[in-house]
C-alpha positions in Angstrom: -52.4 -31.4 15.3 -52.2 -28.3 12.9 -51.7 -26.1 15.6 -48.7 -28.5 16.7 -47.7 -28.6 13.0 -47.4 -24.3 12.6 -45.9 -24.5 15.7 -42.8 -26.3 14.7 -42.4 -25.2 11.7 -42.1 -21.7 13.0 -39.6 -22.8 15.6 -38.0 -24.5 12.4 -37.9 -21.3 10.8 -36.9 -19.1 14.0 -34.0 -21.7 14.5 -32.8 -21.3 10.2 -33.2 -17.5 10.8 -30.9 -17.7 13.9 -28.2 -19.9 12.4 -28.1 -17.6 8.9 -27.5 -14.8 11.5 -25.0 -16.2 13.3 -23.0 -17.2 10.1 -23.0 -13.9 9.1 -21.6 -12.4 12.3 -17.8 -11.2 12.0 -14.8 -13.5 13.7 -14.7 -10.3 15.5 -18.0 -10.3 17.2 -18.0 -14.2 18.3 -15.3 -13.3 20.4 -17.5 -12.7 23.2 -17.8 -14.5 25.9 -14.8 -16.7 25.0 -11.4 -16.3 27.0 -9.4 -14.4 25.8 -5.1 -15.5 26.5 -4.1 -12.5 26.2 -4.9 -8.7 24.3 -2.9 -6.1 23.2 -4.6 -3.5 25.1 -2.4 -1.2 27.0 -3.5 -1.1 30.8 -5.5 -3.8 31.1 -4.5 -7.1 32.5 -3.7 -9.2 29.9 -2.2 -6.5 27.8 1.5 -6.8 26.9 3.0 -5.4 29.8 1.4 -8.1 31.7 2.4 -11.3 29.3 4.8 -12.5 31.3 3.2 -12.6 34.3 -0.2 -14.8 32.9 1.5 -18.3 32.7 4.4 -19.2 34.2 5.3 -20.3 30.4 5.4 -16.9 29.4 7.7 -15.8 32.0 10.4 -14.5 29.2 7.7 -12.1 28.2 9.3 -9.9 31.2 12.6 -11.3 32.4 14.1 -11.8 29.2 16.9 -9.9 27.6 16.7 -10.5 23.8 12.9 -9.3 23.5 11.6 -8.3 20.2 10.9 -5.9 18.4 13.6 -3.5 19.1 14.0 0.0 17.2 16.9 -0.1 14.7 18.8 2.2 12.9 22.1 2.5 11.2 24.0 4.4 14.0 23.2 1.5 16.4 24.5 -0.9 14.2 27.3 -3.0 15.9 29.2 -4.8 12.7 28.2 -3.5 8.7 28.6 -6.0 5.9 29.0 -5.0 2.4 27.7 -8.5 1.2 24.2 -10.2 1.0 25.9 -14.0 1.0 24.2 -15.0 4.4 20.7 -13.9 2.7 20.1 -17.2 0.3 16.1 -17.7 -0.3 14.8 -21.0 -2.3 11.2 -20.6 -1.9 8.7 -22.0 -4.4 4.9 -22.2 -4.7 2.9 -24.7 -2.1 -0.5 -25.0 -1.1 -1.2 -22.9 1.7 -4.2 -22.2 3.9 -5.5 -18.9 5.4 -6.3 -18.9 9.3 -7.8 -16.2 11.5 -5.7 -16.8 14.5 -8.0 -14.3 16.4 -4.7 -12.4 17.4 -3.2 -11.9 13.9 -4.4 -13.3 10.2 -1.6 -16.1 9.2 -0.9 -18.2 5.6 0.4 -21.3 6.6 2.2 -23.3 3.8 1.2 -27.0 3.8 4.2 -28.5 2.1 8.0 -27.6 1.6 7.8 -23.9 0.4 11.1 -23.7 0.6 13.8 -22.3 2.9 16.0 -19.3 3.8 19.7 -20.2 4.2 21.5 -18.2 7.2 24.9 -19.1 8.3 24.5 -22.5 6.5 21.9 -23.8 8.2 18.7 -24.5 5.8 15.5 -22.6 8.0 12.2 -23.7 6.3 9.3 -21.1 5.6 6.4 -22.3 7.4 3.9 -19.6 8.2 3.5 -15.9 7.3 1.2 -13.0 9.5 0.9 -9.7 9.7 0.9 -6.5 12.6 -0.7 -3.6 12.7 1.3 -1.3 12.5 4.6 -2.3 12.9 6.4 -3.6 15.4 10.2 -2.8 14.9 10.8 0.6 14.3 13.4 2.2 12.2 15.1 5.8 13.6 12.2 5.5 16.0 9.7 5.4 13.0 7.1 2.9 13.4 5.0 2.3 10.1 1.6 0.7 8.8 2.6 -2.7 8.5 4.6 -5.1 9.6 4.9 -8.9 7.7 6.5 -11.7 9.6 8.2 -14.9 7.4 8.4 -17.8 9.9 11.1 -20.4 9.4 12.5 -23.2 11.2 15.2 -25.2 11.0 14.9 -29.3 10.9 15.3 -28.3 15.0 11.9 -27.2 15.6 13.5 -25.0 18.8 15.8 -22.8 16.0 13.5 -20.2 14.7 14.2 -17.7 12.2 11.8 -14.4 11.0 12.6 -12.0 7.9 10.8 -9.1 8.5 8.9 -6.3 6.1 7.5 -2.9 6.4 4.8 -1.1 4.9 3.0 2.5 4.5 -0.1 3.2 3.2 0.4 3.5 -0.7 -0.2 1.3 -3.4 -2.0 -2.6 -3.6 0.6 -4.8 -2.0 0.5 -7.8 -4.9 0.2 -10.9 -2.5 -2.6 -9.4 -0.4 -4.4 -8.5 -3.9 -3.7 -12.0 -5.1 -5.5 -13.7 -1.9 -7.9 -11.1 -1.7 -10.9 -13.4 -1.1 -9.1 -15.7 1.3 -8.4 -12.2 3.4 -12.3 -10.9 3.1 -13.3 -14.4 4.2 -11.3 -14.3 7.4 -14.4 -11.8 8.9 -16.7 -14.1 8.6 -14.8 -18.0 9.0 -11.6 -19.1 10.7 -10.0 -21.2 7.8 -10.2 -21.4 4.0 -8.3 -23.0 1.5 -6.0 -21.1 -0.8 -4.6 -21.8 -4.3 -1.1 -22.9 -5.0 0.9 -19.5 -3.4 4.5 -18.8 -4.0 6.2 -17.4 -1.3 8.7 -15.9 -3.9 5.9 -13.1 -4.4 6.9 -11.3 -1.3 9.4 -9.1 -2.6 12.4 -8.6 -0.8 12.9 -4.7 -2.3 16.0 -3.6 -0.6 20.0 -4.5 -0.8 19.9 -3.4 2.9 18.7 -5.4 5.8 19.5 -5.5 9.8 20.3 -8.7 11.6 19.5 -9.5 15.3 18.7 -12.1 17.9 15.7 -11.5 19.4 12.2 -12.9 20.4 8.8 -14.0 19.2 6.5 -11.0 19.3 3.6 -13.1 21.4 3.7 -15.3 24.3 6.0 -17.0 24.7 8.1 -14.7 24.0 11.0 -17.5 23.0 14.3 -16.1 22.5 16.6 -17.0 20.1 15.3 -16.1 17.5 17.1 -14.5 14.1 15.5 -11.5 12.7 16.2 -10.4 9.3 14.1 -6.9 9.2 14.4 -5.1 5.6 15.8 -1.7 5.6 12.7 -0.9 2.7 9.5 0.3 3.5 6.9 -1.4 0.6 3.4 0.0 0.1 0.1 -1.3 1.3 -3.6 0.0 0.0 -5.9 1.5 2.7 -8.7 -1.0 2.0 -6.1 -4.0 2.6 -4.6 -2.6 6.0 -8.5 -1.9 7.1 -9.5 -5.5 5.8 -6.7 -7.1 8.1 -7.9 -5.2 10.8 -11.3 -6.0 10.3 -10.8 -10.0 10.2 -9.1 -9.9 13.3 -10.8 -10.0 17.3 -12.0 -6.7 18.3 -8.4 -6.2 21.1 -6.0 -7.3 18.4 -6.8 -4.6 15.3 -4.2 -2.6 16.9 -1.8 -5.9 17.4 1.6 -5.0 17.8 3.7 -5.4 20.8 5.5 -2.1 22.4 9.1 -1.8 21.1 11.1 -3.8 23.9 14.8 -2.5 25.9 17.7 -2.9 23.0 19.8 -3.9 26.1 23.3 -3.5 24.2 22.9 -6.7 21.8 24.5 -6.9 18.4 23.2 -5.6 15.6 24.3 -6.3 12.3 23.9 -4.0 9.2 24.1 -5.8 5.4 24.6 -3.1 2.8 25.8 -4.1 0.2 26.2 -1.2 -2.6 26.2 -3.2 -6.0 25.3 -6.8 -5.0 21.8 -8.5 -5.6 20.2 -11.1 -3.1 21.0 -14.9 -4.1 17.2 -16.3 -5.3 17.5 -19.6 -6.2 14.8 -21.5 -8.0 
């Protein structure tokens, strides 16, 4: 009977000593062994080039004509408008919870966190992510970081982004403020924030381009309205390499190739005087 008795508490103790190691295994890591939709990795099967061809749901991931992200520039802008009255933003603060979506780290707000206002239609903010590095280009420039603002209108099929860049440079406030939510993305897949107000992503420039385009992962829907900023903002080194490191092993380089502009409208705001409309 003592024999029996040592016996299982070792195998208790093997099994504690097991699950405190597993706990402490990155996001990253657990990845194995689990199927993967698809990867970012050029030249292998399920790598971008490929998207369209894994479900037949995805099929717009190579046949359509409105794929984002594009490269934009000034010279291939199509229409310039010296105003910023189609750029109204009413967000205010709302609890919002940090996901590792494997793919890309996202803040979902959990509430009305307000909307953006484009051709008079009220789109609501409902998630934000990030890609490394970015996925629209400017002049061919492609830089650090690239944050995505994910609205919707009260149709859940009209879809609206607003779009930021970012080099390698100073603390970017918001990722400084949910710090901890970020570092806890390596090691869990959800986690509660505190009350987070969208209003603290800057919006840093008078200039922005305009575009209908795609989402930037299957299923590639089209339709959507991209408002990318013409500013680059700044990111520290440690944040980029922490949203690297949260994500799967195939997605810490996670942006999609720059897609065929095929002659669509683009349309520059630049406005020389004017200040964005913030409403509280």
């Amino acid at each position: 009977m003592m024999f029996e008795s040592k016996q299982a508490h070792l195998q208790f103790l093997v099994f504690s000593l097991f699950l405190l190691y597993w706990h402490q295994i990155p996001i990253g890591d657990q990845v194995v062994g689990q199927e993967i939709q698809f990867d970012y990795r050029n030249g292998n099967e399920k790598g971008p080039e490929h998207w369209g061809e894994l479900k037949k749901e995805w099929a717009a991931c190579k046949y359509g004509k409105l794929q984002s992200p594009i490269d934009l520039s000034d010279d291939r802008a199509t229409k310039v408008i010296p105003s910023l009255e189609d750029l109204q933003m009413s967000y205010k603060p709302c609890n919002a919870t940090m996901k590792n979506e494997g793919h890309y780290i996202a803040m979902e707000w959990e509430g009305d966190a307000g909307s953006v206002k484009i051709n008079g239609t009220d789109y609501f903010l409902k998630q934000c992510h990030w890609h490394t590095p970015s996925e629209h280009s400017i002049n061919g420039i492609r830089y650090d970081l690239e944050l995505h603002m994910l609205h919707q209108s009260p149709d859940p099929n009209n879809k609206a982004v607003v779009a930021l860049l970012f080099k390698i440079g100073s603390p970017n406030p918001l990722l400084s403020k949910v710090h901890n939510g970020l570092e806890s993305m390596i090691f869990t897949k959800e986690t509660q924030l505190e009350l987070t107000d969208p209003s603290e992503i800057k919006w840093s420039s008078l200039k922005f381009y305009r575009y209908i385009g795609s989402l930037t992962t299957p299923p590639c829907t089209e339709g959507v309205i991209w408002t990318v900023n013409e500013m680059v903002n700044t990111v520290s080194k440690e944040q980029l390499e922490l949203l690297k490191q949260a994500v799967h092993d195939y997605a810490k380089m996670n942006a999609r190739p720059s897609q065929p502009f095929n002659d669509r409208d683009i349309i520059l705001y630049s406005p020389l005087l004017r200040q964005p409309v913030f409403q509280n």
